[in-house]
C-alpha positions in Angstrom: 0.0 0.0 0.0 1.2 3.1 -0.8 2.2 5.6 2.0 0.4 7.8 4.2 1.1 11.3 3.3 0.4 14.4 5.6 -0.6 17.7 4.0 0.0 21.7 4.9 -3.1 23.3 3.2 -3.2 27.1 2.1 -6.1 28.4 1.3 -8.8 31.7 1.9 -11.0 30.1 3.7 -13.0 26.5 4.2 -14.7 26.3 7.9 -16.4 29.4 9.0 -16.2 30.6 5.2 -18.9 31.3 2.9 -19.5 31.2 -0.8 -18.6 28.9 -3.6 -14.4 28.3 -2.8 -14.9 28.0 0.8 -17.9 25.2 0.2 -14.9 23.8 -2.3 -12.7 23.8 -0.4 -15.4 22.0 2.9 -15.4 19.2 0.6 -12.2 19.0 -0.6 -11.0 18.5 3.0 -13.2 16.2 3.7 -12.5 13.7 0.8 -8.7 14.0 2.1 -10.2 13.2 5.7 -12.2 10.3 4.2 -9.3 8.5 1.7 -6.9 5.8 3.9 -3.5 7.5 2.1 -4.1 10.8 4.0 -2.5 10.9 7.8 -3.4 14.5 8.5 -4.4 17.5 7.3 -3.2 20.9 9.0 -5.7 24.0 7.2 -4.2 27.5 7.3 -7.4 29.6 6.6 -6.6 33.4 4.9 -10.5 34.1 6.2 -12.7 32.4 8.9 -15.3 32.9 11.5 -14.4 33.2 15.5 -13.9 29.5 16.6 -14.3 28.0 13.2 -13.5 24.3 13.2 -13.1 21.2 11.2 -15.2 18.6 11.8 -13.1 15.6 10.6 -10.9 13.7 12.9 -7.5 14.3 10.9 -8.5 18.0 9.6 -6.8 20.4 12.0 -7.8 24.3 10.7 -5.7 27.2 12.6 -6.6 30.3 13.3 -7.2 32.5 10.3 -4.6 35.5 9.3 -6.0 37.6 7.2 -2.5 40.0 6.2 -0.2 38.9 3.6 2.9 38.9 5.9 1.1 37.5 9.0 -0.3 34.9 6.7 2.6 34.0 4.9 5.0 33.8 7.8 2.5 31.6 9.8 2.7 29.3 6.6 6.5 29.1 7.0 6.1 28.7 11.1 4.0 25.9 10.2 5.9 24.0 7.7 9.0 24.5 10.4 7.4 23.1 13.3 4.4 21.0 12.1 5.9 18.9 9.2 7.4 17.1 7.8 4.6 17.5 5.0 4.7 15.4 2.0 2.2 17.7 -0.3 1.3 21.2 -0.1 -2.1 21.9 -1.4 -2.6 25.7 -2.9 -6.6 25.8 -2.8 -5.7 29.7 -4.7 -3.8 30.5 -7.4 -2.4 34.2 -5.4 -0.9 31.7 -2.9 1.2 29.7 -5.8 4.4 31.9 -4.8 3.9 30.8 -1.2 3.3 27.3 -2.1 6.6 27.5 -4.6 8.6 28.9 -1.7 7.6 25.8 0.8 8.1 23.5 -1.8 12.0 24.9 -2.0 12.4 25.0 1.4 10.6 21.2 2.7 11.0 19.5 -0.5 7.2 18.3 -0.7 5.0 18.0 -3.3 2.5 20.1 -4.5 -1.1 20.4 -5.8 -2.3 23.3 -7.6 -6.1 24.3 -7.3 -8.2 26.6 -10.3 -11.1 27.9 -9.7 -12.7 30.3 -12.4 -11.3 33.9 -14.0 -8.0 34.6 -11.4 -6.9 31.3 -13.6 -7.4 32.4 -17.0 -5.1 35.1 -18.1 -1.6 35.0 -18.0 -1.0 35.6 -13.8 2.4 36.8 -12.6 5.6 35.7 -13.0 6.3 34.0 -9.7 2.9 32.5 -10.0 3.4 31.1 -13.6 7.3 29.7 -11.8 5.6 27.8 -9.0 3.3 26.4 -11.6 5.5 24.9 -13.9 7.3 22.7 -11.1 3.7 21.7 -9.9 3.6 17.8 -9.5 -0.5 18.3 -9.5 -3.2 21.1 -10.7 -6.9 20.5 -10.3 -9.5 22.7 -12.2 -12.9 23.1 -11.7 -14.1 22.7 -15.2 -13.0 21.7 -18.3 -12.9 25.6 -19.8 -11.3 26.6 -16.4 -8.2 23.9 -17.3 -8.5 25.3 -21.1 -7.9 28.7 -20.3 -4.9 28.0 -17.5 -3.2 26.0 -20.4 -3.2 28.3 -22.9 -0.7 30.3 -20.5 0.6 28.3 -17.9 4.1 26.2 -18.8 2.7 22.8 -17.2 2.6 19.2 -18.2 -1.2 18.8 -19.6 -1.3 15.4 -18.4 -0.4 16.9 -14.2 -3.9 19.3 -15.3 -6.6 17.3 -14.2 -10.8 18.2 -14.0 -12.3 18.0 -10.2 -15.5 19.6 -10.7 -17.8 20.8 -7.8 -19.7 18.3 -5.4 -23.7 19.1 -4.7 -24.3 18.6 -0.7 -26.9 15.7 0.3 -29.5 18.4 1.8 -30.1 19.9 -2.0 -32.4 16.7 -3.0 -35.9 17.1 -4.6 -38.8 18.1 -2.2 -42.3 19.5 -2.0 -43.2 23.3 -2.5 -42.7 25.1 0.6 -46.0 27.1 1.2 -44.7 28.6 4.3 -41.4 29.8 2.9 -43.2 31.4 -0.1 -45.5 33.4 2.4 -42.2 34.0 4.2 -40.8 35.8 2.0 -44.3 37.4 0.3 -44.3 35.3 -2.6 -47.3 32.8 -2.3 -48.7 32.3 -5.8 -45.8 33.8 -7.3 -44.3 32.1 -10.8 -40.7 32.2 -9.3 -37.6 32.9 -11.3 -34.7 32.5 -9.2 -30.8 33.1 -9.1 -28.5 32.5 -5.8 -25.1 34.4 -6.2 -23.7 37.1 -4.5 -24.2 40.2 -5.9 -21.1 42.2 -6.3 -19.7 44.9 -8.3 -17.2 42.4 -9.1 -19.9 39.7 -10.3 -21.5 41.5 -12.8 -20.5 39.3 -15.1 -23.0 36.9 -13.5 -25.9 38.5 -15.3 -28.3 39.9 -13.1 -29.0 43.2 -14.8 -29.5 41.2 -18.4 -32.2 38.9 -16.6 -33.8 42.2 -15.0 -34.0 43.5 -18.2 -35.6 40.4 -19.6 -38.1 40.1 -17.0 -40.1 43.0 -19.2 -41.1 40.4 -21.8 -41.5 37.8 -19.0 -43.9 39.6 -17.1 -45.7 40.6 -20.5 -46.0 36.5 -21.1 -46.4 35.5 -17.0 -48.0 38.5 -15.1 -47.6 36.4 -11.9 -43.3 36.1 -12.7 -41.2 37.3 -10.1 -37.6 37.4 -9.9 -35.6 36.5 -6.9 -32.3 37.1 -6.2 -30.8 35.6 -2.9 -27.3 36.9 -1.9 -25.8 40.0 -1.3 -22.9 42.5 -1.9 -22.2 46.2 -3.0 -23.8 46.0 -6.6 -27.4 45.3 -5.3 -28.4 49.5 -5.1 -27.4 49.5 -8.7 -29.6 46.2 -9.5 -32.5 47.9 -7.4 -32.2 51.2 -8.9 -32.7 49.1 -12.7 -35.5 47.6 -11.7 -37.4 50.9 -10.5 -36.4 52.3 -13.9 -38.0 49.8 -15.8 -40.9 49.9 -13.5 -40.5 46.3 -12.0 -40.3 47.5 -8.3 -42.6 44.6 -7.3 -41.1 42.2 -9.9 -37.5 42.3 -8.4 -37.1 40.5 -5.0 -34.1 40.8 -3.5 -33.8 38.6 -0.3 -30.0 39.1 0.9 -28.3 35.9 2.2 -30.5 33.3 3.7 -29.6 30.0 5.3 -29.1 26.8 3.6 -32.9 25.5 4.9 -34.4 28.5 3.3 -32.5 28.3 0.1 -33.5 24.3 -0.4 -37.0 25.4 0.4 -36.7 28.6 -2.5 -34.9 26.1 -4.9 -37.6 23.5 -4.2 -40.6 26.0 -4.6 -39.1 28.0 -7.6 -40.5 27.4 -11.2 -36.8 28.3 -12.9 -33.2 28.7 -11.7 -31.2 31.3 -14.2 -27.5 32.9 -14.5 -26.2 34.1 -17.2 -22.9 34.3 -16.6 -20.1 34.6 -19.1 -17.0 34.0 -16.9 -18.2 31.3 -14.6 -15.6 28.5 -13.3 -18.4 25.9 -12.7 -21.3 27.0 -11.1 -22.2 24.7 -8.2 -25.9 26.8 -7.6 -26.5 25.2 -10.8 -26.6 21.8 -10.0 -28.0 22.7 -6.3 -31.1 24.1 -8.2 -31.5 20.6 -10.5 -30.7 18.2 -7.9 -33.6 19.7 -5.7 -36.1 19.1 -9.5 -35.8 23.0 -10.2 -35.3 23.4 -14.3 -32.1 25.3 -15.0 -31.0 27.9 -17.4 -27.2 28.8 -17.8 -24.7 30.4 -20.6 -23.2 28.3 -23.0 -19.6 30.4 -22.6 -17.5 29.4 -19.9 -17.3 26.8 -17.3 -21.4 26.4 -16.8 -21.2 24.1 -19.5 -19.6 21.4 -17.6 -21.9 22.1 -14.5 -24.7 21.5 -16.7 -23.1 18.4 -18.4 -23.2 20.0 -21.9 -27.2 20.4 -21.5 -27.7 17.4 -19.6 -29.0 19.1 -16.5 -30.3 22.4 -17.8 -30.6 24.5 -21.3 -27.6 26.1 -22.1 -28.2 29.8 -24.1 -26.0 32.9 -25.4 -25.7 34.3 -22.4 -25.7 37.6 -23.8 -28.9 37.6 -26.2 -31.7 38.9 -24.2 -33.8 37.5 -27.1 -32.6 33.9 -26.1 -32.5 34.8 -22.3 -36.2 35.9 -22.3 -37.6 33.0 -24.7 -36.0 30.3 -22.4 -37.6 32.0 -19.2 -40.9 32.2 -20.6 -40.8 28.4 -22.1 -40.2 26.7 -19.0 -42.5 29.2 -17.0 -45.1 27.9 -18.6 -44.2 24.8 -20.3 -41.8 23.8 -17.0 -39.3 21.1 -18.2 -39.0 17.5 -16.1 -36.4 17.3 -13.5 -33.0 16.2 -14.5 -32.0 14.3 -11.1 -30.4 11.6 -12.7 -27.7 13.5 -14.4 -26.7 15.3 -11.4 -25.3 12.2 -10.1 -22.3 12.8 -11.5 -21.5 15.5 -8.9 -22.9 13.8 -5.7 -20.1 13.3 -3.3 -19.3 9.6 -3.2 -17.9 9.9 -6.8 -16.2 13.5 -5.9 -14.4 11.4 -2.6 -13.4 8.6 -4.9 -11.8 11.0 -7.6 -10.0 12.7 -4.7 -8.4 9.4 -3.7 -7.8 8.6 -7.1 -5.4 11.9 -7.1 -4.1 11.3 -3.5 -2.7 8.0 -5.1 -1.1 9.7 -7.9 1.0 12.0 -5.3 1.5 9.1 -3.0 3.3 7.0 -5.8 
């Protein structure tokens, strides 16, 4: 059997995290907590809630430290006193230099992760040298590992696909009633998007399926679109919709918990985004794996979230002709649930893929 290998993990964040990396990176860590060739795992979180802790036996997270210097020198402390490590992961491609300089110092392998736009223009120099002497880089999507090889000076065959895992509590329900009057939206024909919503995201499409919701409404008078998450671009989004007079038409909920978001995703009647420069896209397959019809642009990294239209309809993301038609058709013609093709991305076959890499380092 091969050996047991222990691994320093940098990253910006995984417990006490939120969002789409931090969720990654939850399951990431628990694969290497589940796989026999893993002895221990010590997390050094960027970000992370007060107290913040793993819950698996050989997952160790330390305190977070958010500056640079703090950060990076705690990294260093680490590999000092807590090794030896045979791997360091880099769950971010800003901590590459970091990584490249513990690989110099301790001699251990190390494993590159890519997540979505940071990986695909040409990064820095020192990031694009600790690349190249990578032993392992995982990508989120097939157009994510497109884009970092178009640039990066790395063996194709070390550049491997580990797409996102769905969570066990997104599974197909009944319509909760008493979230929709929650939330004021009893009766309501519900098109919904969960993303934050960021000056930075705006790539994520919001505004376009605002705009569009002026020849949904004309088609469904009872549409309403709901956007759960939160960030600095919402006054923008809010101030759209009172210019095109859909003040009632435009929910916007903030962040809500995960219960509340299986209920929405259950009770919904569509799930769009359409982003152009998505790396996967894991609210995608949350939305289909709870029976909720999906609609996402056909120009980055969605496509492998939807497996190439096997989950969802897949659109130019930036025709609001296309975007409006495909709202309106599965409004009222509403699509059946694609629950067998999300199995793909349930976790037993993201944990055995993990291994499968952990094996590849341990040779």
């Amino acid at each position: 059997m091969p050996r047991r290998l222990s691994v320093l993990a940098l990253v910006t964040d995984a417990f006490g995290g939120y969002g789409g990396i931090a969720q990654y990176n939850r399951d990431l860590l628990r694969a290497l907590a589940d796989s026999a060739l893993i002895e221990r795992v010590i997390v050094l979180p960027r970000i992370a809630e007060s107290g913040a802790a793993s819950p698996w036996p050989k997952v160790v997270q330390a305190k977070p430290r958010y500056e640079r210097l703090s950060y990076s020198l705690n990294a260093l402390t680490a590999a000092s006193r807590k090794g030896p490590f045979d791997v360091i992961f880099c769950g971010h491609l800003y901590h590459a230099p970091l990584a490249g300089a513990l690989h110099r110092i301790t001699g251990a392998r190390t494993w590159h992760q890519m997540h979505g736009i940071d990986a695909w223009d040409r990064p820095s120099r020192l990031v694009c040298s600790a690349l190249r002497h990578a032993d392992l880089v995982t990508t989120v999507s097939r157009y994510t590992r497109k884009r970092m090889l178009e640039w990066a000076s790395v063996s194709p065959e070390r550049v491997r696909v580990l797409p996102n895992t769905v969570r066990s509590i997104f599974s197909a329900g009944p319509r909760s009633e008493a979230t929709l009057a929650k939330f004021g939206l009893a009766r309501a024909k519900i098109v919904l998007t969960v993303s934050r919503v960021a000056k930075t995201d705006v790539y994520k499409g919001h505004q376009r399926v605002i705009e569009a919701m002026v020849a949904v409404r004309k088609a469904e008078p009872e549409a309403r679109y709901v956007i759960v998450g939160d960030g600095d671009g919402r006054v923008a989004l809010q101030a759209l919709a009172e210019r095109l007079s859909l003040g009632d038409t435009v929910r916007f909920l903030g962040r809500v918990d995960d219960n509340d978001v299986v209920a929405l995703y259950r009770s919904a009647d569509a799930f769009v985004m359409p982003s152009v420069k998505e790396g996967f896209g894991i609210v995608f397959v949350e939305a289909a794996a709870c029976g909720l019809p999906v609609i996402a642009g056909n120009r980055d990294g969605s496509v492998d979230a939807l497996a190439d239209g096997a989950i969802g309809r897949l659109i130019d993301p930036l025709s609001q002709d296309n975007l409006a038609k495909a709202m309106i058709d599965v409004l009222l013609h509403r699509p059946p649930a694609a629950l067998a093709a999300v199995q793909r991305y349930t976790y037993p076959r993201f944990a055995d893929h993990v291994d499968a890499l952990v094996r590849t380092l341990a040779a």
